[in-house]
C-alpha positions as CSV (number, residue, x, y, z in Angstrom):
1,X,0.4,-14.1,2.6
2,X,3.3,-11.7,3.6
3,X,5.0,-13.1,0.5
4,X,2.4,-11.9,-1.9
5,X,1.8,-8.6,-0.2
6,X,5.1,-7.3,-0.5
7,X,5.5,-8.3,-4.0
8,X,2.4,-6.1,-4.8
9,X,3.7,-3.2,-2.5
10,X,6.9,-3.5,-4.7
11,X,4.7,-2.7,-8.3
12,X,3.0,0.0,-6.1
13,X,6.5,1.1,-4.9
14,X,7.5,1.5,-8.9
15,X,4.8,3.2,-9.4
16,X,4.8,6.0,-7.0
17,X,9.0,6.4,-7.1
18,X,8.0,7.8,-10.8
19,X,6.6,11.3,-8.8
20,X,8.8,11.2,-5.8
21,X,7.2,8.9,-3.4
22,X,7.5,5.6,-1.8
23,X,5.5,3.2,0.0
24,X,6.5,1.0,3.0
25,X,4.8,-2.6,4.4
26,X,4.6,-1.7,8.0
27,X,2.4,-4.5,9.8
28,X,0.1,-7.4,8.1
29,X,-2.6,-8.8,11.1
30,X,-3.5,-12.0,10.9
31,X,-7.4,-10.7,9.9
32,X,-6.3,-9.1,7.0
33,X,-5.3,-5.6,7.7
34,X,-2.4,-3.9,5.9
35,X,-1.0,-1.6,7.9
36,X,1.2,0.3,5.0
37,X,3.6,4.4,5.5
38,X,3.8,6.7,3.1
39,X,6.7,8.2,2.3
40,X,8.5,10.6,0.3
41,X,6.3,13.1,-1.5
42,X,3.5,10.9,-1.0
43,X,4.0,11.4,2.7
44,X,2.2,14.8,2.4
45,X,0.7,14.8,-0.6
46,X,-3.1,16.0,-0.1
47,X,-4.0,12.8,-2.1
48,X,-2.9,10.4,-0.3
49,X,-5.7,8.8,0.7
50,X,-7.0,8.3,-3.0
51,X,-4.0,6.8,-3.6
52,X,-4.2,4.9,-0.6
53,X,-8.0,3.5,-1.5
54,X,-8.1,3.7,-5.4
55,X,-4.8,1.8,-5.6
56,X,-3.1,0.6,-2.7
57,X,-5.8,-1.2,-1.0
58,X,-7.3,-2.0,-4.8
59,X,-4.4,-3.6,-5.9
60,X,-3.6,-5.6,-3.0
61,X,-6.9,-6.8,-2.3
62,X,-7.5,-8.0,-6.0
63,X,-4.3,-9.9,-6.2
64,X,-4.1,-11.0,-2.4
65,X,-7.9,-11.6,-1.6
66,X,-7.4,-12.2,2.0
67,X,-6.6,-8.5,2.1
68,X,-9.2,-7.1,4.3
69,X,-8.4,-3.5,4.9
70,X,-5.2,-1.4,4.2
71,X,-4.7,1.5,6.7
72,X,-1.9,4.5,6.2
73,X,-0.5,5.1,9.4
């Protein structure tokens, strides 16, 4: 599952290096949580957590479905 989650963080990583962020895999539990960092611009950008829910968490949990939950920490 580890596999397939960082090959989606890695679109999502393209994506956000286009405004001056990144995105790093931090911790993957064994009951499905993401634990992913912000970083960059996205690190303190105010919408962070739409990016977080409305494409992070969307992304990896329509192309990894044992993707539970994805928390920024």
């Amino acid at each position: 599952m580890r596999e397939r989650i960082e090959k989606v963080i890695q679109e999502i990583r393209d994506i956000l290096r286009v405004d001056g962020g990144d995105i790093e895999l931090v911790k993957v539990s064994r009951d499905g949580v993401v634990q992913i960092r912000f970083i960059g611009i996205c690190g303190t950008c105010g919408g962070s957590l739409d990016t977080l829910r409305r494409g992070a968490e969307r992304m990896l949990k329509e192309q990894v479905p044992e993707v539970k939950e994805v928390v920024a920490v």
